[in-house]
Every structure is written in C-alpha cells, then in structure tokens.
N, C-alpha and C positions, 0 to 999 in steps of 0.2 A: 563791356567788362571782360568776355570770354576773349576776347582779342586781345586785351591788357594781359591780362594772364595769362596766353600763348605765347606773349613778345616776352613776359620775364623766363618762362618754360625753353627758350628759345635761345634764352642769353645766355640762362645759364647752362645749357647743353653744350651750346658752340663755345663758350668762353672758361667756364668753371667747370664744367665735368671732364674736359679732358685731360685738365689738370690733377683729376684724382683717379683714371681712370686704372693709369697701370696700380696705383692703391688699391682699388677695389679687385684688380685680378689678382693680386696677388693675395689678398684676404680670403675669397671666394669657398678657399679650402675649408674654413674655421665654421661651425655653429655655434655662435655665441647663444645663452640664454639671458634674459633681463628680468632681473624682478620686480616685483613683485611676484616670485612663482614657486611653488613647491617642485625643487629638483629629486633626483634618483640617484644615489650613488650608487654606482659598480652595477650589479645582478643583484637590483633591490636590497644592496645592502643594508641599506639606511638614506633616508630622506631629508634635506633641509628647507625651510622656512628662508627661502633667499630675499633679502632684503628689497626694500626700494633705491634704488641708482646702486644697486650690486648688480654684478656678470659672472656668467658660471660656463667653465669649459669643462665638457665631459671628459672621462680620462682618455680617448680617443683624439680628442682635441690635444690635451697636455701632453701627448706621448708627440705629437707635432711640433708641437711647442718646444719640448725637450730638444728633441731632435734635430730641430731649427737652431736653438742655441747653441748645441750642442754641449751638452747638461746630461751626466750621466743618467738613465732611466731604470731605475730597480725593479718597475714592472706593476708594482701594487698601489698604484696612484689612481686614484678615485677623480681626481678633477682641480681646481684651481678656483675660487672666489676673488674677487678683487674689486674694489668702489669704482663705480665709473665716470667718477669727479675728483677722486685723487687717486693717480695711478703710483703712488710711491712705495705702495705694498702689494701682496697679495698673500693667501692664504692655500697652505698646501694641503690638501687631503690624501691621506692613503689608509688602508685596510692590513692588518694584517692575524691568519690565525693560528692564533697561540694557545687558544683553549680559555677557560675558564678563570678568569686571575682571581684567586682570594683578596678580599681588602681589607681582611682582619688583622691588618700593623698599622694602618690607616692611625691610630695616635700614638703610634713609635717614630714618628718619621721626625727624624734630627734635624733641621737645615743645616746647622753649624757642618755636622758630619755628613750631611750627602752635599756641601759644595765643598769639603776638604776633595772626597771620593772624586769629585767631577774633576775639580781641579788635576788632581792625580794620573786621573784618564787621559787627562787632556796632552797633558803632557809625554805618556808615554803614544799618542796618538801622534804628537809633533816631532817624533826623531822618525817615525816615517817620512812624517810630511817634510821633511828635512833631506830625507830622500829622495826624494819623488820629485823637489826642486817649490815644492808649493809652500809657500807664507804657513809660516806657525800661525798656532791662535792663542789664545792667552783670556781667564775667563778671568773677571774682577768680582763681582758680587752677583747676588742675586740682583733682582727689582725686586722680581714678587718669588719670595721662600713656596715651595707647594703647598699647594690648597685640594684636599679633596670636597666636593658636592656629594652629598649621602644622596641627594636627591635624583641627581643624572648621572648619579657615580661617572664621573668626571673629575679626572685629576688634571691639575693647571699650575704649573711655574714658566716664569722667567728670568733670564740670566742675562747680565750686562757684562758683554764682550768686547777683545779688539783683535785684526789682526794686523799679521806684523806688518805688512805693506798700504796698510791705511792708519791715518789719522784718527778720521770717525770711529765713536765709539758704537758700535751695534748694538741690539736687544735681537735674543731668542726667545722667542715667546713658544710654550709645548703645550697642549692639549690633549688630553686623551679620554676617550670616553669608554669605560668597559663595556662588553658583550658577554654575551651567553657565549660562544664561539671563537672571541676575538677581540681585537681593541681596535679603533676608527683614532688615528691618529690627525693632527691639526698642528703645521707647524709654520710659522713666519719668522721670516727674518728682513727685520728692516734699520733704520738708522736709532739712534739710542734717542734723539731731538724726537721723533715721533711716536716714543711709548708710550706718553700716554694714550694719545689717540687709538694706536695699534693694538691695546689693551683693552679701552673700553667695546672697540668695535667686534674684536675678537668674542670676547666674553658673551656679547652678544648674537654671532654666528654659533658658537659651539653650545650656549644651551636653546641653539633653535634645530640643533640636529639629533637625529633618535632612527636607534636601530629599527628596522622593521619589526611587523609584529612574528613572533616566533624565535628571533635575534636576539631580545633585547637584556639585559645581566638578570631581570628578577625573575628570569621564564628559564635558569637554569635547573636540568629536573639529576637526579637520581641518576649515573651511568654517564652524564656528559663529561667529557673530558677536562679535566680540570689541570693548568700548566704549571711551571716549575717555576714560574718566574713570578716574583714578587711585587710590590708597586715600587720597594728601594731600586729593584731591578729595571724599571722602567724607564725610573727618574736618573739612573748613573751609568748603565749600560747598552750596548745594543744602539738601534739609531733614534731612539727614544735620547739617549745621554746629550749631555750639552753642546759635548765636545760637535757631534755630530751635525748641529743646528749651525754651531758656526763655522761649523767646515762649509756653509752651505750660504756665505757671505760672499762667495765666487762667483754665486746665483744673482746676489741683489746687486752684484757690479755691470751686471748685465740688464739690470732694468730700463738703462737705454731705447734698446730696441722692445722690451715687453712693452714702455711706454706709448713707442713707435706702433705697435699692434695694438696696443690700447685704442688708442687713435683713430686705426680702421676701425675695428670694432662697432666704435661709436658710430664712424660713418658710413655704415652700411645701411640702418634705416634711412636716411636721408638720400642717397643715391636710390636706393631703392620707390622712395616717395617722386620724385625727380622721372622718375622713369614708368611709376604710374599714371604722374600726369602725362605724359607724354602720351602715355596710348590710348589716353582718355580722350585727349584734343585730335589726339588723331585717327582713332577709330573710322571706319568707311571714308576714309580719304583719299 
C-alpha cells in the first residue's frame, strides 16, 4: 500500500507539480486565511465571523494586491473577503476616523432625493473623468434605497450602474457600520446578473462584523468627538457616495487576474499537502 502511495506521490511531483510550480512561487508572498475563522481587522479594529469557503487577505496582503494590479491604494484598507467557489466578486474593507456620526436623521433619509444628489455628483465627477481620458459613469436606480440596522447601526444601499465603455450593467453594493471613533466601511462592485447573490452574501459578512470592544457606536461616552458629517453625507458624498463605487468598475475589469490569484490561493493547501507526503515517505532515506 505505502508503495502505491509513493508511486502516485511520485507522479505527481515529476508530472503535475512542476506544472504549478512557478504558480506557487509566485503566490508564496500572499497569506491567505480560510474560514471558518474569526479574522482581525487593521490594529484590532474590529473582527469578523469569516464564513465557511470564504478567504480573507489582511490589508498587508491587499496593499499587494493593489499594487500588483496596479489599483490606486488610499492606505485605509483593512483587507479583502471573497468565496473561494465563486471568485466573480469580492468585498472591500476599509476604516476610516471621522468621529462620532449622529444617526438621528436616520428617518429623514429621501431615496427619491439622495439618488437625484448622487446622480448630481456623479456627474459633476464625470467632466473630470472626461479629463483625465477615463469612461464616464452614469448611475440608473437604486436596487436597494438605504436601509439603516438600529441594531448594528449599519447603514446599507445599493445602486444599479453603467459605464460608458461597457455594456454590463453593474451593482454597487455600500455598507457602513458606525463606531464610537469611526465608520468600517464595506464596499463591492460586481455585475448587475449577480445582485442578488452579492447582496444576500454581503448582508451576511457585514452583520458578522463588530467593532472591538471599547470601538464599538453604543460605548460612545461624554467628550468623544463627535463629526460633521451626517449619514446624508455618507450616502452622497466623500468615497462613501455612488459615484465613487462606480468609478471602482475599473477594479472588477481586472478580476481576470484576481481570479488567476484566486486559483493559487486555493492551491496552496494541496501543494502544500503534496509535499508533506513527500517527506513523510521520505523521512531517513
């Protein structure tokens, strides 16, 4: 039997692993994590509940990745979630502190008037992009109008985009969870065919995430700073706004090669397992 098993160990070292060989060197850089596991965002910003056949790149990794792409990097990216059986999305984490946001307009919030607003944006954002030589973008409707959770005070819309050098229609899907200090932002962009999916799963990542304890919105005391910016402000302004998510359709045009990383990813356990037996069978040899 152990001889059976040395002769497939055997085959596939000489035959199949050199085939993936320069793949795993060139992965080697990346620490992927796999869940089932509770990850760390940033300097214990806040923690998730990472799913099972989900993968999580710390923002160390992402800042790689960025860079790899070559994907503008703002600096405040917390890390990357993504399924490790459909790679046609992924989900963007970032931090940023702004202080304290009141959400006491929370049932003033217009759709009708904050997607004129976005619209509005959008467009004064596109005689740049007109500049600069980049595709306009053009927002159509919502999907989902904003929703806040009293309960994770988490605010969540999505917006059905196009730009102008594609067919496809997109979905920006925004998440935002308030802090005592800050908001933990959560944004995707992917094809407009896969909202629903990208919505339910979504929904699911962002109320599996929570500020640390001392972070977290209901642990704000007396003297903490409290910001200038409103949740209107979140939702139409700033890189919170729509326009912003779909400037960031430049991103999902590249999922080619994320896919292609996808891919190592996955097969770095199995190389890895390959190469245990290997020094299993060959121990004192």
């Amino acid at each position: 039997m152990k001889k059976f098993l040395f002769g497939i160990i055997v085959i596939n070292l000489i035959f199949i692993f050199p085939l993936y060989f320069p793949l795993y060197a060139q992965q080697v850089e990346y620490n992927p994590v796999y869940g089932p596991k509770t990850v760390i965002l940033g300097d214990n910003i806040a923690v998730i509940n990472l799913p099972k056949h989900f993968i999580f790149l710390d923002k160390y990794d992402t800042r790689k990745f960025f860079e790899e792409i070559k994907e503008p990097y703002a600096g405040n990216e917390l890390g990357i979630i993504f399924p490790q059986k459909d790679l046609r999305w992924f989900a963007l984490f970032r931090y940023v502190q702004t202080g304290y946001i009141k959400d006491d307009e929370v049932d003033k919030l217009n759709p009708k008037e904050l997607l004129q607003i976005i619209k509005e944006n959008t467009e004064k954002a596109n005689k740049e992009r007109k500049k600069m030589g980049v595709p306009t973008i053009e927002v159509i409707d919502w999907y989902s109008p904003p929703h806040y959770d009293r309960y994770n005070h988490s605010l969540t819309w999505a917006i059905i985009g196009k730009q102008e050098d594609r067919k496809e229609l997109v979905i920006n899907y925004s998440s935002i969870i308030l802090g005592r200090y800050g908001i933990l932002s959560c944004t995707v962009v992917g094809e407009y065919i896969d909202a629903s999916l990208i919505y339910s799963k979504m929904d699911f990542l962002v109320s599996s995430t929570k500020f640390t304890q001392g972070r977290k919105y209901e642990e704000w005391r007396q003297g903490d700073k409290i910001a200038d910016i409103t949740l209107t402000g979140l939702i139409t302004g700033g890189t919170a706004a729509a326009a912003y998510g779909a400037a960031k359709t430049g991103l999902l045009a590249k999922m080619g090669k994320f896919l292609f990383k996808g891919i190592l990813i996955i097969l770095i356990p199995i190389i890895a397992f390959f190469r245990w037996l290997w020094r299993k069978f060959t121990a004192g040899k």
